[in-house]
C-alpha positions in Angstrom: 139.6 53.8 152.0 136.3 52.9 150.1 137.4 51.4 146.7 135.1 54.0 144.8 137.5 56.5 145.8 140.8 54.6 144.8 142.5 55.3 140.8 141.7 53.3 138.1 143.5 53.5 134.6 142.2 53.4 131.2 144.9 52.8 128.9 147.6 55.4 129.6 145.1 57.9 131.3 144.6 57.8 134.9 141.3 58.6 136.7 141.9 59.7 140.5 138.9 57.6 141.2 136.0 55.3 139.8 133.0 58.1 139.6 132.1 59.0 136.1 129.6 61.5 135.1 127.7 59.7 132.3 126.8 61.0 129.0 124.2 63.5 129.2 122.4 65.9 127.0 122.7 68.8 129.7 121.2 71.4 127.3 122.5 75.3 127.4 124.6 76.2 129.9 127.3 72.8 130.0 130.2 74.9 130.7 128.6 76.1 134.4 127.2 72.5 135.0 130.7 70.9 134.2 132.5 73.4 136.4 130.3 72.2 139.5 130.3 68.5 138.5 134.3 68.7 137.9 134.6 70.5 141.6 132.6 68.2 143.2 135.3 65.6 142.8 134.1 63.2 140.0 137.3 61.4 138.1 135.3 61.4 134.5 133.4 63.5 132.8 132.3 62.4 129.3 130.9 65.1 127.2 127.8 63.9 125.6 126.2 63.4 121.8 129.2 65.4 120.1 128.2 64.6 116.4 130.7 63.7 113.7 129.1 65.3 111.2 127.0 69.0 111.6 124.6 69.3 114.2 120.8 70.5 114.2 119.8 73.4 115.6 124.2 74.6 116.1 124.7 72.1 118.9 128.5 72.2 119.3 130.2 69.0 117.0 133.3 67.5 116.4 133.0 67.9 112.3 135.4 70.5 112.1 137.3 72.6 114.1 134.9 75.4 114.6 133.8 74.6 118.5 137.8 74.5 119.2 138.0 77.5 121.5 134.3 76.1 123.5 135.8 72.7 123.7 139.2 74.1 125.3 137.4 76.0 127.7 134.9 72.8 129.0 138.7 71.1 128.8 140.5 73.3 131.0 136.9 73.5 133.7 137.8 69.8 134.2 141.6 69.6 134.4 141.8 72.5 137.0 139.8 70.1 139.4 142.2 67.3 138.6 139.0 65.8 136.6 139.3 63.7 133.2 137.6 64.8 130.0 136.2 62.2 127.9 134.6 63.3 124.2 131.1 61.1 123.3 131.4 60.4 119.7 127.8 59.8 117.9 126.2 60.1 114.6 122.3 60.9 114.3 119.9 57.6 114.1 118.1 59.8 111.4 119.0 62.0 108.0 120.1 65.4 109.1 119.8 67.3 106.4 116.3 66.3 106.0 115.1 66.4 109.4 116.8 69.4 109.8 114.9 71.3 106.4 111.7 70.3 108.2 112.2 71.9 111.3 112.9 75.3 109.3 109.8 75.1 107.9 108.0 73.8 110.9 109.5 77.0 112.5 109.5 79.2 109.9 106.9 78.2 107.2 104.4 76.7 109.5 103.9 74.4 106.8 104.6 71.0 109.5 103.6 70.9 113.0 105.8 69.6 115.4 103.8 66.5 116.0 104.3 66.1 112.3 108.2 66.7 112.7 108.4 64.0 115.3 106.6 61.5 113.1 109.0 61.9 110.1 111.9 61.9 112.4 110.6 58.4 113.6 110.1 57.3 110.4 113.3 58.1 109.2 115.3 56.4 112.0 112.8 53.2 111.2 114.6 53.3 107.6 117.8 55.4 107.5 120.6 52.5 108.2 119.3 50.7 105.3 118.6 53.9 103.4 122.5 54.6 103.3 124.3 53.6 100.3 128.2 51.8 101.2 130.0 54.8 100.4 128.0 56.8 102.5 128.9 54.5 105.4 132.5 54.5 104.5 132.1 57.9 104.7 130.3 57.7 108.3 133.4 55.2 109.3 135.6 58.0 108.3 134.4 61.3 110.3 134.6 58.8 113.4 137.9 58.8 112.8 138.7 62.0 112.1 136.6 63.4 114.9 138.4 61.6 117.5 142.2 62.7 116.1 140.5 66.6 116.3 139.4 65.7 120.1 142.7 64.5 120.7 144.1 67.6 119.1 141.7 70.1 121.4 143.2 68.1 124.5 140.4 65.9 125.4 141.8 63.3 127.4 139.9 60.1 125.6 136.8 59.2 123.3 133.8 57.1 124.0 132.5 55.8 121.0 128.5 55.5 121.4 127.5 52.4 120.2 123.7 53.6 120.0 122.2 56.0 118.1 123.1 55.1 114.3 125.9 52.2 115.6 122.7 50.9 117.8 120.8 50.9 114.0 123.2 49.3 112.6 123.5 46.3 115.6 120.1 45.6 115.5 117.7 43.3 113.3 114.6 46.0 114.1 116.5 48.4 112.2 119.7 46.6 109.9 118.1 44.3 106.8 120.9 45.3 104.8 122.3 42.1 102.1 125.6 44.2 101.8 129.1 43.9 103.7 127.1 46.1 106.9 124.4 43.4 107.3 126.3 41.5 109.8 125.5 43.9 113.0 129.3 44.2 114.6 130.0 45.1 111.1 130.2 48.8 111.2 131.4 49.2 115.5 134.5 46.8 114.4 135.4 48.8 111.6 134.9 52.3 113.4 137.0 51.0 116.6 139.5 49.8 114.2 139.8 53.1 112.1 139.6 55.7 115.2 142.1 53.3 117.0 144.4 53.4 113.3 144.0 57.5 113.9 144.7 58.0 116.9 147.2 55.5 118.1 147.8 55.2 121.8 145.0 57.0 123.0 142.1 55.8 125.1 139.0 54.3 123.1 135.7 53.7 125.5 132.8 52.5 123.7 129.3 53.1 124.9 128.0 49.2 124.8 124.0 49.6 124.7 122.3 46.2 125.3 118.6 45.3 124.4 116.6 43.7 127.1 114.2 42.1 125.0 111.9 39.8 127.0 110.8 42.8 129.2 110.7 44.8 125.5 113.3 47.4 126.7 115.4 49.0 124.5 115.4 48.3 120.1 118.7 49.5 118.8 121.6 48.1 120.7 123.0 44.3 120.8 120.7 41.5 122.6 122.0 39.7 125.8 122.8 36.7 124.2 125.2 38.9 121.1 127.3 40.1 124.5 129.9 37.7 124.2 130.5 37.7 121.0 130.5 41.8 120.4 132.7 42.1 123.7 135.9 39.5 121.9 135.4 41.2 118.8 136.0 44.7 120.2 138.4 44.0 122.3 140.6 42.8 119.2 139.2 45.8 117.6 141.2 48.3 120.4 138.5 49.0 122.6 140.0 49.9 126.3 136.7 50.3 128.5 133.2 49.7 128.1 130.1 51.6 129.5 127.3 49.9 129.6 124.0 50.9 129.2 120.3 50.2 128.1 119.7 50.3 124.5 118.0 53.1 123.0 115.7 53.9 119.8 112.6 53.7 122.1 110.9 55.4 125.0 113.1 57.7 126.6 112.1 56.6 130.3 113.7 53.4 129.8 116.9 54.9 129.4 116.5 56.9 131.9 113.8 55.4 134.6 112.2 57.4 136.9 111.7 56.0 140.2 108.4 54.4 139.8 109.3 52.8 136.6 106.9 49.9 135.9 110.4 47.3 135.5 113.4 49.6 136.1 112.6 50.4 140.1 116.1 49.2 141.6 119.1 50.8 142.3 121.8 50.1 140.1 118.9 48.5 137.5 121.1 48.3 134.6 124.0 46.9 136.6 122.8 43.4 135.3 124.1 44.3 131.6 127.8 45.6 133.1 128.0 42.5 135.1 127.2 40.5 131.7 130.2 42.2 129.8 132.6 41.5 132.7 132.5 38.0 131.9 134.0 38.5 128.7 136.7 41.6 129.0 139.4 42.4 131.7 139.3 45.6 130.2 137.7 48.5 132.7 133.5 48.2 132.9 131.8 51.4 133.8 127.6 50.6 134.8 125.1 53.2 135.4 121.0 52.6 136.5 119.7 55.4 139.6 122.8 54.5 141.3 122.9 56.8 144.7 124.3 54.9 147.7 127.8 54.7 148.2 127.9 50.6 149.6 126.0 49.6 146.7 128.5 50.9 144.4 130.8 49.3 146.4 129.4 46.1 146.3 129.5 46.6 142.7 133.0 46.9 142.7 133.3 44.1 144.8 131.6 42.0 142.2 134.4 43.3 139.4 132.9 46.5 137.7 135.7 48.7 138.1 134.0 51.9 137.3 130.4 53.8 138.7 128.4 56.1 136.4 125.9 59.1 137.8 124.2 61.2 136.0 121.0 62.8 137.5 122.6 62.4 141.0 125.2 64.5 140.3 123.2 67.0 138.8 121.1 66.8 142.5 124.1 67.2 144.5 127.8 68.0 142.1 129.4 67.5 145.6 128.4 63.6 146.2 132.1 62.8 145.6 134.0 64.7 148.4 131.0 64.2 150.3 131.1 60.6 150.2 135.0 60.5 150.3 134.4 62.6 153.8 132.1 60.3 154.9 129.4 62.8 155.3 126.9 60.8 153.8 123.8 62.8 155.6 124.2 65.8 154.0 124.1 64.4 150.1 120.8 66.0 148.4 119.8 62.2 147.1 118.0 62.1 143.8 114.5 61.7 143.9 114.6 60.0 140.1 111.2 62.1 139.2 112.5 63.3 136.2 110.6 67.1 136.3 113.6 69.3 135.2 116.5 66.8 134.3 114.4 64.7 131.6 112.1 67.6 131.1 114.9 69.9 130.4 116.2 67.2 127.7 113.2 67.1 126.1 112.9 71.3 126.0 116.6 72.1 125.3 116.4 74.0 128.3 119.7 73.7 130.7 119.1 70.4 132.7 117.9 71.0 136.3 116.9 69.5 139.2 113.6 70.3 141.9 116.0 70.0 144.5 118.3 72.7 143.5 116.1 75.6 142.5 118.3 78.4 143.6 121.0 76.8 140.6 118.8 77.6 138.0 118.0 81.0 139.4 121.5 81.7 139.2 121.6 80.2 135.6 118.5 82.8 135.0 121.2 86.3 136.4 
């Protein structure tokens, strides 16, 4: 048997094999999408950007219990396949409530245009980690917490802690000049592992570890290579259990998330580098991501002592690559084509993610 297809534990929670789905912003429609991806025989799938405090625009959150009985419902898709649910815990890079007061008036005043939107948001996630005063980021430490003892209450089978977003501020020098006890940049991850791990006991804690790539300039929130090491000890004292490791964020979009022609991000399994980095440091379980496709290169990945292989926009091009794979019908996998038309496009709409090479799934979506 193909080591992709073997278990793999994570703390007290075992995965029937090493496929995650990775974090992604699906859009409308995640309950559908979930169903197919669960079916298709992934082990994981993390639930993406659930906020710890309200949400723009309604986006379900973990601030409260309200989204209970939608959570449940994504819970239960998974666990009838025999497929893992993992909750992606995140706070905004940016101030909410004031972000969010421009959009109504963008929308509703017509006093901003959404070009002007976009600029305050930027500007705001330029200054908003130093902004914060300490008791605000007490306060920040705190709903991390508590929202990962509510998605252990709803049934969620683990939390992923993203270390981007406002933790990626916070970790990096473009964005943390703070003088104060969070100037030190594994300040704030350190003291949110420790409190969610001081919540929720003996529960599995994955944290999303984003990594700046700096001499190609990818990637400005996030840790830089040579911080690996050091952040990796430190969270593992902290009570971390598995890492996923990505790109950092807080720039273009396409980084994160290449497209096949990508001017330095072209190779399958391109982030696998930044994985293979942390695996010096941790015998915890390493999941990497980066267009990976082919089923021997994630094996030689394995091979090299990642223990766990993340898709995202190839499972949305074919939910079915598992038990595909598993059968060894390789042929008849619909293989990404990485151009980024209804997946990255449907991020950057709200619309449901997509893909050009299923078009009869979004006319179903449509009935």
């Amino acid at each position: 048997m193909n080591q992709v297809f073997t278990p793999v534990s994570i703390r007290n929670v075992s995965l029937k094999n090493r496929i995650v789905f990775a974090p992604t912003s699906v859009g409308r429609g995640e309950a559908a999408i979930c169903k197919e991806i669960a079916a298709g025989g992934c082990g994981l799938y993390i639930m993406a950007d659930l906020s710890v405090v309200p949400s723009m625009m309604g986006a379900p959150s973990l601030d409260s219990d309200r989204y209970e009985a939608y959570f449940k419902q994504i819970i239960d898709l998974c666990h009838s396949h025999g497929c893992k649910i993992s909750a992606q815990l995140f706070h905004p890079e940016y101030d909410v409530a004031a972000i969010s007061l421009l959009y109504r008036k963008a929308r509703e005043e017509g006093s901003m245009s959404p070009e002007d939107v976009r600029r305050a948001l930027a500007e705001s996630t330029r200054t908003y980690c130093d902004q914060l005063t300490a008791d605000q980021v007490r306060d920040i430490i705190r709903a991390f917490a508590e929202a990962a003892e509510r998605a252990k209450s709803f049934g969620f089978d683990m939390v992923q802690i993203h270390g981007d977003r406002l933790i990626g501020s916070f970790t990096s020098p473009l964005f943390n000049h703070r003088q104060d006890e969070f100037g030190a940049h594994s300040v704030v991850p350190e003291q949110i592992v420790k409190a969610v791990r001081e919540t929720v006991g003996d529960f599995p804690v994955d944290y999303k570890l984003t990594v700046r790539i700096e001499e190609e300039g990818l990637g400005r929130g996030g840790i830089s290579q040579e911080e690996v090491g050091e952040f990796v000890r430190k969270l593992d004292a902290c009570g971390v259990d598995s890492y996923h490791v990505a790109l950092a964020n807080h720039t273009d979009v396409k980084d994160t998330i290449p497209a096949r022609n990508h001017e330095k991000l072209k190779e399958e399994g391109c982030f696998a580098a930044l994985a293979l980095e942390v695996k010096k440091y941790t015998d915890r379980p390493v999941c990497t991501v980066g267009k990976l496709q082919h089923l021997d290169k994630m094996e030689a990945l394995l091979e090299q002592g990642i223990e766990m292989i993340g898709m995202s926009r190839q499972l949305v091009a074919d939910p079915a690559w598992p038990k595909k794979a598993e059968a060894g019908d390789l042929d008849s996998i619909r293989y990404c084509l990485y151009c980024n038309q209804k997946c990255l496009g449907a991020l950057k709409s709200g619309a449901s993610i997509g893909c050009v090479l299923r078009p009869e799934a979004q006319e179903k979506e449509k009935r």
